[in-house]
C-alpha positions as CSV (number, residue, x, y, z in Angstrom):
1,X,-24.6,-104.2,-8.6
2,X,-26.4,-102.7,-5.2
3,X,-27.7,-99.6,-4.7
4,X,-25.7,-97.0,-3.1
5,X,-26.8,-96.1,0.3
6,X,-27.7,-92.4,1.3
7,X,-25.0,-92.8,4.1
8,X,-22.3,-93.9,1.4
9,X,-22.8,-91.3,-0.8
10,X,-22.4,-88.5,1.9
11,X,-19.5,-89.7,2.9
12,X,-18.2,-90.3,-0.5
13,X,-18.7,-86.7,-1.0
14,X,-17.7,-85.6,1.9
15,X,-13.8,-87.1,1.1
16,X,-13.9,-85.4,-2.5
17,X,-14.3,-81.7,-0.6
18,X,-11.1,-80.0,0.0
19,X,-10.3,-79.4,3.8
20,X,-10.3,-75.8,4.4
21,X,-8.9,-74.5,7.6
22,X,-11.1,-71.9,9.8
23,X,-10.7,-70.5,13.2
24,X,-12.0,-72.9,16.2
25,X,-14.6,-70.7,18.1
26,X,-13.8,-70.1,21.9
27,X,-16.2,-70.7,24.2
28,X,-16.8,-69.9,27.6
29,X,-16.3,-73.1,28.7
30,X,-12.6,-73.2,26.5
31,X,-12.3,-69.3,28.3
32,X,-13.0,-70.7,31.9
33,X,-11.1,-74.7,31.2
34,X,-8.2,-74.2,29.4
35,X,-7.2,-69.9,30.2
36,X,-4.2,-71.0,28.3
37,X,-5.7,-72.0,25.1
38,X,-8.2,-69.3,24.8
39,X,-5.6,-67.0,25.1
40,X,-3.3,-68.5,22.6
41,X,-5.9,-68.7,19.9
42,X,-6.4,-64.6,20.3
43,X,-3.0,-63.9,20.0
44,X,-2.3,-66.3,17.4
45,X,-1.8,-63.7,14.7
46,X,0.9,-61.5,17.1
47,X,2.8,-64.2,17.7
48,X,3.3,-64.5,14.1
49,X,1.3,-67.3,13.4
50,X,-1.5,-66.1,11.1
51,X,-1.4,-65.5,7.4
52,X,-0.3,-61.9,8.3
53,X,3.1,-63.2,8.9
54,X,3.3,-64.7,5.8
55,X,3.3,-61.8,3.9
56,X,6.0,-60.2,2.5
57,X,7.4,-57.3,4.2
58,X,8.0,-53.6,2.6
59,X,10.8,-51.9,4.6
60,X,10.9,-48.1,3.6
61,X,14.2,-46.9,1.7
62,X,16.4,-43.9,3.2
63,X,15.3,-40.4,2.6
64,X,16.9,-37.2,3.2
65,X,14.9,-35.1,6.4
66,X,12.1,-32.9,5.6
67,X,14.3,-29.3,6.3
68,X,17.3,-31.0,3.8
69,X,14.8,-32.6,1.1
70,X,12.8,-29.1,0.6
71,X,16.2,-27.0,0.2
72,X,17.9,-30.2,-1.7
73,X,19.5,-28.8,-4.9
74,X,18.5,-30.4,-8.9
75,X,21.4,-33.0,-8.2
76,X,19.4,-34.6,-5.2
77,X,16.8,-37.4,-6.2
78,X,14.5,-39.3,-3.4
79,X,13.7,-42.5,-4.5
80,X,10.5,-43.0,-2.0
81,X,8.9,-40.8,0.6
82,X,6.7,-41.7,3.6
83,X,3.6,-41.1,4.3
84,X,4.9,-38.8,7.3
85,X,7.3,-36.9,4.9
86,X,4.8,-35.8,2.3
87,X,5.6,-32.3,0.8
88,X,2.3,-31.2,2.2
89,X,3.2,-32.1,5.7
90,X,6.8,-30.9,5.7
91,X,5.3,-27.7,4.6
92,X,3.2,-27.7,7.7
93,X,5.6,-28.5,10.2
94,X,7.9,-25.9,8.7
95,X,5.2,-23.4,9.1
96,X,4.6,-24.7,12.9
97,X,8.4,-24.1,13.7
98,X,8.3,-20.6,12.2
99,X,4.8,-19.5,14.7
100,X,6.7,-21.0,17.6
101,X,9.7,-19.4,16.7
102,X,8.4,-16.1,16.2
103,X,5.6,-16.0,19.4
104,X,9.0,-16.9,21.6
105,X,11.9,-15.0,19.8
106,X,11.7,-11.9,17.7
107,X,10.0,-15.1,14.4
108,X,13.3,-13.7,12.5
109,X,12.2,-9.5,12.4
110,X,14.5,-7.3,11.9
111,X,15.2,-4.6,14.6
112,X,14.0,-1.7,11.9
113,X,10.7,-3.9,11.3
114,X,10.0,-4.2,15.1
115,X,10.2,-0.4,14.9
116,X,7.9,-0.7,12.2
117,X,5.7,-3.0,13.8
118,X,5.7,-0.6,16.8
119,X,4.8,2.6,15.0
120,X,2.4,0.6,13.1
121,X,0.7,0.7,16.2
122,X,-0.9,4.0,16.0
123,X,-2.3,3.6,12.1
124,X,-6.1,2.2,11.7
125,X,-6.3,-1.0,11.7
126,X,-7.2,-2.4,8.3
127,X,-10.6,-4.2,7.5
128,X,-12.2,-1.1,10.1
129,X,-15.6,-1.4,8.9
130,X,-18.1,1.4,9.8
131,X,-21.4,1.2,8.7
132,X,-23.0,4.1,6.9
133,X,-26.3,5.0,7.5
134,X,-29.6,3.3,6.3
135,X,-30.8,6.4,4.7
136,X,-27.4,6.6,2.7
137,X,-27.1,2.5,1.0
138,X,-27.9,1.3,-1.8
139,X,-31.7,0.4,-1.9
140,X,-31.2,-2.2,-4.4
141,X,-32.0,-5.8,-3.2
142,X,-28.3,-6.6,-4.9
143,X,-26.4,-3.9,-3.5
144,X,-27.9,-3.9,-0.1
145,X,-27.6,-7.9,0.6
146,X,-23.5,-7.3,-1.1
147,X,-23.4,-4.6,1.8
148,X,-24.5,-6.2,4.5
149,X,-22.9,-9.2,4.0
150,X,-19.6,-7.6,4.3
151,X,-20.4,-6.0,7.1
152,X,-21.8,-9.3,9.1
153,X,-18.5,-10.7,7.9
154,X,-16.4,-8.5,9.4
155,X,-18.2,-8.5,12.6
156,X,-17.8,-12.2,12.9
157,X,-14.5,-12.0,11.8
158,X,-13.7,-8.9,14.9
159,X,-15.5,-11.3,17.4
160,X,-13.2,-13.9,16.9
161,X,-10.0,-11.4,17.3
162,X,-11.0,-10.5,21.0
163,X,-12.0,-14.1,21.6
164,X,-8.3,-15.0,20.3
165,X,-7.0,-12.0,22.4
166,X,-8.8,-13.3,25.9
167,X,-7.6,-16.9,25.1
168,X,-4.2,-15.6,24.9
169,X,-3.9,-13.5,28.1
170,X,-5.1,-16.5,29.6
171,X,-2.2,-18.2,31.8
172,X,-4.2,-21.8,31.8
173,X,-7.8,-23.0,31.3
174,X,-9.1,-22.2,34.7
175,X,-8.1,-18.6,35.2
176,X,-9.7,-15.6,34.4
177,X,-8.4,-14.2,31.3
178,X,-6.2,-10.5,31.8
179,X,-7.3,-8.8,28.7
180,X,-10.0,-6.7,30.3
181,X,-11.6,-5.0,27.5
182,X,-13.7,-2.9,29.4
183,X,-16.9,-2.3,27.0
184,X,-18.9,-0.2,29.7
185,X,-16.3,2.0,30.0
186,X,-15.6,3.2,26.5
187,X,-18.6,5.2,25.7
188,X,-18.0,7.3,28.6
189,X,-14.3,7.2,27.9
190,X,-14.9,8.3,24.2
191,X,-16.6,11.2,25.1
192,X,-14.6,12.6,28.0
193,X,-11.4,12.4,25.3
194,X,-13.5,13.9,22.6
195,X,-14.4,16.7,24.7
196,X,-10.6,17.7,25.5
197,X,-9.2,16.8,22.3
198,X,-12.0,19.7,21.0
199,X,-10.9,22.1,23.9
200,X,-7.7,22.0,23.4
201,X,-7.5,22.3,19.7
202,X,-9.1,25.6,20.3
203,X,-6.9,26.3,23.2
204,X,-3.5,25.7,21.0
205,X,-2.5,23.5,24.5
206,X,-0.4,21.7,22.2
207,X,1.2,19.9,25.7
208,X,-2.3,18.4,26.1
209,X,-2.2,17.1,22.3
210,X,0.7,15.3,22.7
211,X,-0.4,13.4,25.6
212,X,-4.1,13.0,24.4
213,X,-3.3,11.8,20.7
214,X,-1.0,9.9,18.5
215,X,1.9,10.8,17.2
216,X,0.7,11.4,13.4
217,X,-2.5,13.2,14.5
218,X,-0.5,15.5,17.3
219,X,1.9,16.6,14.0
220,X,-1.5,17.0,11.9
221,X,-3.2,19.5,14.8
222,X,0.2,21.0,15.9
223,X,0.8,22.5,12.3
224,X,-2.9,23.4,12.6
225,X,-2.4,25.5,15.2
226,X,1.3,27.1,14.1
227,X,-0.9,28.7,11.0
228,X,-3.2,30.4,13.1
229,X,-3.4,34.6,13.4
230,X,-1.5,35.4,16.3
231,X,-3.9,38.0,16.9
232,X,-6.9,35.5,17.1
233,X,-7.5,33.0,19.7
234,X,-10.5,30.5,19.4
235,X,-13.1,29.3,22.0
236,X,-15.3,25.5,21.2
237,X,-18.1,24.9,23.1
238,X,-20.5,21.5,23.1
239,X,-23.6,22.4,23.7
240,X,-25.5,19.1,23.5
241,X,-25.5,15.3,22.1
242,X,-28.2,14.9,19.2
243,X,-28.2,11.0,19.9
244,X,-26.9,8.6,22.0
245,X,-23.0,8.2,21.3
246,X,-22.5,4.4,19.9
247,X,-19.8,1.9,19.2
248,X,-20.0,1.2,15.3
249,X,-16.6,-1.1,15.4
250,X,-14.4,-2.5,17.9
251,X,-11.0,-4.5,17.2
252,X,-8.4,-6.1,19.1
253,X,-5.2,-6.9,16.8
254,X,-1.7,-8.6,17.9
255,X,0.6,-7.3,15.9
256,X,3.9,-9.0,14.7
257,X,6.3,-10.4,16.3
258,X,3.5,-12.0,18.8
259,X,4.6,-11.4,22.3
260,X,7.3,-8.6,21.3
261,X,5.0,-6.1,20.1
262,X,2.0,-4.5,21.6
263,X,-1.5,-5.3,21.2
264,X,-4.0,-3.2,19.7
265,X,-7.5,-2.4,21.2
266,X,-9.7,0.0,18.6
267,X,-12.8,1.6,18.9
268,X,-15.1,3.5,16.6
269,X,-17.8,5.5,18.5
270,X,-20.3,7.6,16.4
271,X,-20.9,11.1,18.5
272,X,-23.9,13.4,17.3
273,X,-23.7,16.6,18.3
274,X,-23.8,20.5,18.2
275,X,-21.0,22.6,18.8
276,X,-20.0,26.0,18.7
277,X,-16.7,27.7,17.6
278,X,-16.1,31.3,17.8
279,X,-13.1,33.8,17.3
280,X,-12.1,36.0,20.0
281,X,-9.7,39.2,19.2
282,X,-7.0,38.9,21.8
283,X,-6.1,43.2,22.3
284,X,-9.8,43.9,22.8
285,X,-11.4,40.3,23.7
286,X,-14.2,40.9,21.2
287,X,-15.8,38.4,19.1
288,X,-14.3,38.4,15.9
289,X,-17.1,39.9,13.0
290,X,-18.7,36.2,11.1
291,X,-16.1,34.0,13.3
292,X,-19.1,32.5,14.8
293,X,-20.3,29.0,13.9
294,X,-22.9,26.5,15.0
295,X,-23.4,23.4,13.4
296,X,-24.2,19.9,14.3
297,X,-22.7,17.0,12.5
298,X,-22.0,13.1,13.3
299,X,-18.7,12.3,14.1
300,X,-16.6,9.0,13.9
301,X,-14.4,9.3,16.7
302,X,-11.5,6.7,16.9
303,X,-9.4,6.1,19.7
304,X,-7.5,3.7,20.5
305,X,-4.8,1.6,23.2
306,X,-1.8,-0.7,24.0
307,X,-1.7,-3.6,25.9
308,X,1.8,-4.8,27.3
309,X,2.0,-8.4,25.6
310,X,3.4,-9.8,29.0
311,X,1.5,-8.2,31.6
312,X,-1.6,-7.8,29.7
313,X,-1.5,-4.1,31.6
314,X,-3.7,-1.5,29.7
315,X,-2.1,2.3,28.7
316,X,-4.5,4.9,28.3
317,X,-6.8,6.2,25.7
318,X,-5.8,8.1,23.1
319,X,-7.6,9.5,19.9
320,X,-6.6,8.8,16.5
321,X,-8.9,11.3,15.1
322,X,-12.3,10.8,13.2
323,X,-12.8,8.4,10.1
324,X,-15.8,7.9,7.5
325,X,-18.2,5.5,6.8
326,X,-17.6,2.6,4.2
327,X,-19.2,2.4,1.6
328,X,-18.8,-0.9,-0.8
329,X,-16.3,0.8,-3.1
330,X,-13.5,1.8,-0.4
331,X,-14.0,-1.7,1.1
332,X,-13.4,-3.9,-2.3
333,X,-10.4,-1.3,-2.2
334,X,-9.1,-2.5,1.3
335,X,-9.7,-6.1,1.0
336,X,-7.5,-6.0,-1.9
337,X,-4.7,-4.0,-0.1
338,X,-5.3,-6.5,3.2
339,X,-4.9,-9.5,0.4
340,X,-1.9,-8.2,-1.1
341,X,0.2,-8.1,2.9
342,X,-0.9,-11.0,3.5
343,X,0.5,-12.6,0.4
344,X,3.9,-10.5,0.8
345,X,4.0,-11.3,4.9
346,X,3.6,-15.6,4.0
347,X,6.1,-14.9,1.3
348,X,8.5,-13.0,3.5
349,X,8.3,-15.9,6.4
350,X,8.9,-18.3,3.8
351,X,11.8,-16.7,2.9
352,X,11.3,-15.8,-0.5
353,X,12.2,-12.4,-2.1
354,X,9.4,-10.3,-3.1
């Protein structure tokens, strides 16, 4: 019969609204007054009060370890798997245990593949990439950008070997790293070993060879020199450079096992020059009618050294003997060959028969 009041009908509505339960604010009075209670209501939900308490809890089932559950036979089922015990991450730790294994022991080589590994030593490295000449590429916008992106690749790809190789000589972060690679020095080096290795190919001082070159290029020369008249002896003169000599690749490579076998240092250093060979009759020490010859050519000298994997201790130069430029054919042809041992070296850590 009367009019409801404003005041009523708030409150009427205010008893129909469900009561819904929300988190008191602290203050810094409630922070300063009562430590106590301000800490309570932050750790409410560790202490197993909140709502995520409530919930229902998911324990994990029983699963076989990662090494067991990869080489489990058909019979073998697994229920669940964790997160942690994913095949993908099994797979990496596996891999992670077969680097360690191998940079400390001999990572499961063979005493015949060390041996291999250790006359590997003396081959060229592959991926060598030596750049040919302006005059001689490909003029085409298509060939010459396919070229030279290969070869900036490379590069790149070589600068990141020696900065592996100074990161691993280092003993810790704040020494000086004990590769010493020497760049001044191999220019001068190159041409000193150049100039004997010509010398005494003339001389037939096979001694010399066999100090001065590698094993396969010492067998090469000495049969070279067992063909020879023995009624002829030859003379090599240089007479000059046509050019500054340049380095057109360097490489560092640490070859397998890591820390068992040596490490590689390679250099490619173009030499322009004249030379001169003649042929000398020995009973009358005459020159031999149309044994001279003068020519001048560019050379691609290679030479290479070890370095102990302990000490980091440098051997000596010596020459592998002179390559070719690359052209874009004989490189599609080596990245396939370098594609093809790295699939059969993963396969063969893996233990899986090729």
């Amino acid at each position: 019969p009367f009019p409801e009041s404003a005041r009523s009908r708030t409150r009427r509505r205010r008893r129909r609204r469900p009561r819904t339960w929300h988190q008191p604010t602290i203050t810094n009075r409630d922070r300063l007054t009562y430590p106590s209670r301000a800490m309570y209501r932050s750790a409410r939900p560790l202490l197993g009060l909140g709502s995520a308490a409530m919930r229902p809890q998911q324990p994990f089932t029983r699963v076989l370890p990662a090494a067991k559950r990869i080489a489990a036979s058909p019979a073998v089922t697994v229920t669940a798997r964790r997160f942690y015990a994913s095949k993908f991450a099994a797979d990496m730790r596996m891999s992670s245990r077969q680097n360690k294994k191998a940079s400390q022991a001999d990572g499961g080589y063979s005493a015949s593949e060390i041996e291999k590994s250790m006359t590997m030593a003396h081959i060229m490295l592959p991926g060598t990439f030596v750049t040919l000449p302006f005059s001689q590429l490909d003029k085409s916008p298509k060939a010459l950008w396919a070229y030279t992106y290969a070869r900036l690749k490379q590069r790149v790809l070589d600068f990141f070997a020696v900065f592996g190789a100074k990161v691993q000589s280092m003993p810790n972060w704040t020494t000086k790293p004990r590769c010493q690679l020497s760049y001044t020095k191999i220019v001068p080096e190159a041409k000193e070993l150049h100039r004997r290795l010509g010398e005494a190919l003339a001389a037939g001082n096979k001694d010399t060879l066999r100090e001065i070159c590698t094993p396969a290029l010492y067998q090469t020369l000495s049969a070279v020199i067992s063909r020879r008249k023995a009624t002829e002896k030859l003379t090599w003169e240089l007479l000059r450079y046509d050019g500054k000599p340049r380095i057109v690749s360097h490489r560092v490579a640490m070859m397998p096992p890591v820390g068992k076998a040596p490490v590689i240092q390679q250099v490619v250093v173009a030499i322009s020059s004249s030379q001169k060979l003649d042929k000398i009759e020995k009973s009358t020490n005459k020159p031999v009618k149309g044994g001279l010859r003068v020519q001048n050519q560019t050379e691609y000298f290679v030479m290479t050294r070890q370095f102990n994997p302990k000490t980091w201790e440098p051997k000596k130069w010596i020459a592998w003997g002179n390559t070719q430029a690359t052209t874009m054919e004989d490189w599609k042809v080596m990245q396939k060959g370098m594609k093809d041992m790295e699939r059969k070296d993963y396969a063969k850590r893996r233990g899986e028969r090729l």
